[in-house]
N, C-alpha and C positions, 0 to 999 in steps of 0.2 A: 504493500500500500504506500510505501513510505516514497520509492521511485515514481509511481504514478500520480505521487499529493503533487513533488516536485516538477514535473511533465506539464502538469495539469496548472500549477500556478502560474510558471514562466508563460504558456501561453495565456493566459488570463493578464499579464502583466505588461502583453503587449497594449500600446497605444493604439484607439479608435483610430485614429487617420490612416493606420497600417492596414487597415481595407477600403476599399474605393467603393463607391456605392454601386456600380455595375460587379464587383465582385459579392457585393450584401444583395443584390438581386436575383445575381447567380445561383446563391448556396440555397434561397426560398425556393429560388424557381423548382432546384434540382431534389428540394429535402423528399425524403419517402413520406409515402402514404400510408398511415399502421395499419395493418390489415385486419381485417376480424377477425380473434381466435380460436378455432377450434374449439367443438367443447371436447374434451380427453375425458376418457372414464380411470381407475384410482389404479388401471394397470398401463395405462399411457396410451390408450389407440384412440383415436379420432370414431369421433362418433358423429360427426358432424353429418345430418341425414343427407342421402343423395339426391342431387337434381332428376326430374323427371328426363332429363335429356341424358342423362348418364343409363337411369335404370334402362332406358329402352336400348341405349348401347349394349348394357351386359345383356339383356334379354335376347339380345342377337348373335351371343355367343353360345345360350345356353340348349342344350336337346329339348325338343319337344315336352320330354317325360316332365323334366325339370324345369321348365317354366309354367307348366299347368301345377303343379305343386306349388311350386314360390310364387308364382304371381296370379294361380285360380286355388290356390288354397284346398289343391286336393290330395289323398292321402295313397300311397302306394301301397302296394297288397302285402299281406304280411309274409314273414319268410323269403322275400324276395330281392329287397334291397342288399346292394354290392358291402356294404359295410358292416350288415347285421355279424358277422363272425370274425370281423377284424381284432384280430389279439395283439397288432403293431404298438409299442410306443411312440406317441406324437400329440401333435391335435388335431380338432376336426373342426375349420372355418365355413362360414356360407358358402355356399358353390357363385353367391349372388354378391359380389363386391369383397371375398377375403376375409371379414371379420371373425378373427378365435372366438366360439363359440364353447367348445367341451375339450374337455386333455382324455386321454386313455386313462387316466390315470382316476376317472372317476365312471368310468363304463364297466357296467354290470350284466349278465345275462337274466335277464328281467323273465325268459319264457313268453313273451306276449306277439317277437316277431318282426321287431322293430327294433333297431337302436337304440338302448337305453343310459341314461346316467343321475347319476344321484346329485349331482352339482354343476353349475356351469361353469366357464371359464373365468369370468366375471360376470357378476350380479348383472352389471351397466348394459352387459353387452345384449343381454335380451330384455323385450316388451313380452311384459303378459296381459291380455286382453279376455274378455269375455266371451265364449263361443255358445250360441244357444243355437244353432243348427243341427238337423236331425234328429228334433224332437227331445236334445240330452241340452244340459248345462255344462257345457266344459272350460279350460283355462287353454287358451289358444297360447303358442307362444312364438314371436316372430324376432327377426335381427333386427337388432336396434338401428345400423346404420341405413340398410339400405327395405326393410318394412318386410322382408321374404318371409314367408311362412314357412314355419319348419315341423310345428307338432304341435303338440301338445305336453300339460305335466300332470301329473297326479297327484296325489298325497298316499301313495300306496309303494313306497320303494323305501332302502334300506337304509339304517344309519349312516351317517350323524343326522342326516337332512333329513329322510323320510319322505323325499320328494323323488320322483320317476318321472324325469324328463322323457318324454316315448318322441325318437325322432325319424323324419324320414332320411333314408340315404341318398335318396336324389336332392336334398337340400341343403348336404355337405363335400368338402373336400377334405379329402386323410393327406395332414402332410407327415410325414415319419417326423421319429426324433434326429437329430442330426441333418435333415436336409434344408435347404437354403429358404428360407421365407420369402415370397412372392412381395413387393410395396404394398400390398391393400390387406395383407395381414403380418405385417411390421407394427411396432410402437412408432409411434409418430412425434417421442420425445426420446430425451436423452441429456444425461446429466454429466458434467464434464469440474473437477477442479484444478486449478493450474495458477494457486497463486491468488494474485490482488483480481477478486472478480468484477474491477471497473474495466479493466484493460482485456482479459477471456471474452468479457460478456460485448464489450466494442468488436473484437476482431467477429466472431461470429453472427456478429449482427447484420457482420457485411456480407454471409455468404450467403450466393442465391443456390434457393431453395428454402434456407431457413424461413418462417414466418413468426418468429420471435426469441429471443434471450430475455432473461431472466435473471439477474443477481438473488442468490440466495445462499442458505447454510444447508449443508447437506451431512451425513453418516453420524451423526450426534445421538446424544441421551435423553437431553432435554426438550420439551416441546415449546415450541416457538421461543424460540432465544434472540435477543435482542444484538447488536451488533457488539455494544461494552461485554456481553456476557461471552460472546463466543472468544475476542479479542482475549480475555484469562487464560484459554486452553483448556476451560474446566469442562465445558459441555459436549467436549467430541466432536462438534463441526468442524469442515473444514469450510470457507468460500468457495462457493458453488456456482455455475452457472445452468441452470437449465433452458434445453433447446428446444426449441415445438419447430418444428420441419417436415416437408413432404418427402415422402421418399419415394416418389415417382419423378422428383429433379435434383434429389441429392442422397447417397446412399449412406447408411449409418458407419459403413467401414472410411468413407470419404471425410466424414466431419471426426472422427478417431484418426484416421491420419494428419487431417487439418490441426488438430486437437497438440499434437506433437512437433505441430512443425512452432506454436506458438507461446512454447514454454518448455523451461528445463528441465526435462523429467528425469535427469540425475541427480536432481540431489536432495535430499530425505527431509521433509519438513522445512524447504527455504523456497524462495524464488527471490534472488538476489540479493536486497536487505533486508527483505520482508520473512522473519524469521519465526516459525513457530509450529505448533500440528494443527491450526487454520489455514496455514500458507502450503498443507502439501500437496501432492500427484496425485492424483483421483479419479477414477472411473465409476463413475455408478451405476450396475447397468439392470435391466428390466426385466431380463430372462434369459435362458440360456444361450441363445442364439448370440445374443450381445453382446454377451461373455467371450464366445465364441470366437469372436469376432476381437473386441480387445485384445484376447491371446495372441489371435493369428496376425497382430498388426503390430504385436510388443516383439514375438518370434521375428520376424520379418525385419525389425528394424533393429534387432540385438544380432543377426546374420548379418545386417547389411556396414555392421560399426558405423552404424548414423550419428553415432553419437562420441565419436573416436575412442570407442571402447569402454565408454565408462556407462556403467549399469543401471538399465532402465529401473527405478524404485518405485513405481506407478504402483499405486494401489486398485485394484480390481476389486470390487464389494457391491453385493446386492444392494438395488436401491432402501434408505429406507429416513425417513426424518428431512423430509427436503422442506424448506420452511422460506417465503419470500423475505429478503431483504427489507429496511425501510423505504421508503421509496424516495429519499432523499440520495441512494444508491444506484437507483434506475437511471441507465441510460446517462451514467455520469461524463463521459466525453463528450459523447453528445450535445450534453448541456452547457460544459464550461469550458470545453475543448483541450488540448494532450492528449497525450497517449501513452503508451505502456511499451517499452522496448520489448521490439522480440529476441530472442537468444540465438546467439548466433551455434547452429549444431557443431 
């Protein structure tokens, strides 16, 4: 913080006349437009509902079987769906836009015929609605992003939940464990620390694709801690920035290598003067995939001696206590101008 206060003053310390009024026209004319946020659900995917000109795209990817399901709401026969005896580890997203819906890891053999599971992948990710069709009262249940119909749920399935999700298999896609996630069922965030998060949260603001940073506190003990409190070292944060981005224009291995090129990820609890276990290398990531992914980008650049050999100390760790900044934080280059030196590899 201490490099960036001084960055940040010296430009502040320049004289008004040091810009000409076509250059103060300039920087309005060219400033960005904030865009509206995605709503994210509490595992990071975009839930943000689809446009009717999107859904009639995917509908024209989709078989016949499978749009009368997802988009007529009707039910395939039982014992017949491709998925009903899949014993793979993975998940299962809508066939209709991507969204993780259910993991293997909560599918049970119910006996009824259908794909079943006791819990979903997140609560967020699905709508339950009222079905009184066919002379019965049932609990319809559809994806949240894009409105597909998938099944139905019970109250007749097994602990902890007691709930029996009954779904169809033409309303899902099996992706294994280990294989690469498609962008429409990716986390559509991503949390990065690298030091003074004025200068992290500046650089990434500039990448396209991103649709916003975030300064905050991340991996801590305490709930919502204050900027004096984390600066102690008592509460386990470290300065965080988090990234809300599409990954259909920028991929989450591309902002981890960005991530790298704009901070010294050798050296343990510092970023230049900035000394402490707030200031350290941090990955926080969302699921395994991004784990995955962290690894194969730490591997890659500890082979390539990016770093002239001196060891990558990045911490890798489940997301967990991510908490915004004050907002006297936000967007501080932005506001008073300097920057944050990048480290030379």
């Amino acid at each position: 913080m201490l490099l960036c206060t001084i960055l940040a003053a010296a430009s502040l310390a320049a004289p008004p006349a040091a810009q000409s009024a076509a250059q103060s026209a300039a920087k309005q004319e060219s400033a960005p437009v904030k865009t509206a946020l995605p709503r994210l659900s509490k595992s990071g995917y975009d839930l943000t509902p689809l446009t009717s000109d999107q859904i009639a795209s995917i509908r024209k990817t989709l078989t016949p079987e499978e749009d009368r399901i997802c988009f007529g709401a009707e039910t395939e026969r039982p014992f017949c769906g491709t998925l009903l005896d899949n014993k793979k580890e993975g998940i299962y997203v809508c066939v209709a836009g991507g969204l993780p819906l259910f993991s293997s890891s909560a599918k049970f053999n119910s006996g009824t015929g259908w794909p079943s599971f006791f819990a979903p992948f997140d609560p967020e990710h699905i709508i339950e609605k009222v079905d009184a069709s066919h002379g019965m009262v049932r609990t319809e249940i559809l994806d949240a992003r894009s409105g597909a119909h998938l099944g139905h749920v019970f109250d007749d399935g097994p602990a902890p939940t007691g709930k029996r999700y009954c779904l169809n298999s033409a309303a899902l896609k099996f992706i294994a464990k280990g294989e690469p996630l498609p962008p429409g069922s990716q986390p559509a965030v991503a949390y990065f620390a690298g030091g003074c998060f004025w200068g992290v949260e500046d650089r990434f603001a500039q990448v396209p694709g991103v649709i916003d940073a975030e300064s905050g506190y991340a991996g801590g003990s305490v709930q919502d801690p204050t900027y004096k409190a984390v600066c102690t070292g008592d509460t386990g944060h470290a300065e965080a920035v988090r990234v809300i981005f599409d990954p259909k224009e920028v991929s989450y291995e591309q902002l981890v290598r960005f991530f790298f090129k704009i901070h010294d990820p050798t050296t343990l609890n510092r970023q230049g003067p900035d000394i402490g276990t707030q200031y350290r290398s941090a990955i926080y990531v969302m699921n395994d995939d991004q784990r995955r992914v962290a690894d194969s980008v730490i591997a890659a650049l500890t082979a390539e001696k990016a770093f002239k050999g001196r060891k990558i100390v990045t911490e890798i760790a489940p997301y967990s206590n991510y908490f915004a900044a004050e907002e006297y934080h936000q967007d501080y280059h932005k506001k008073h101008g300097g920057s944050c030196a990048i480290p030379t590899p």
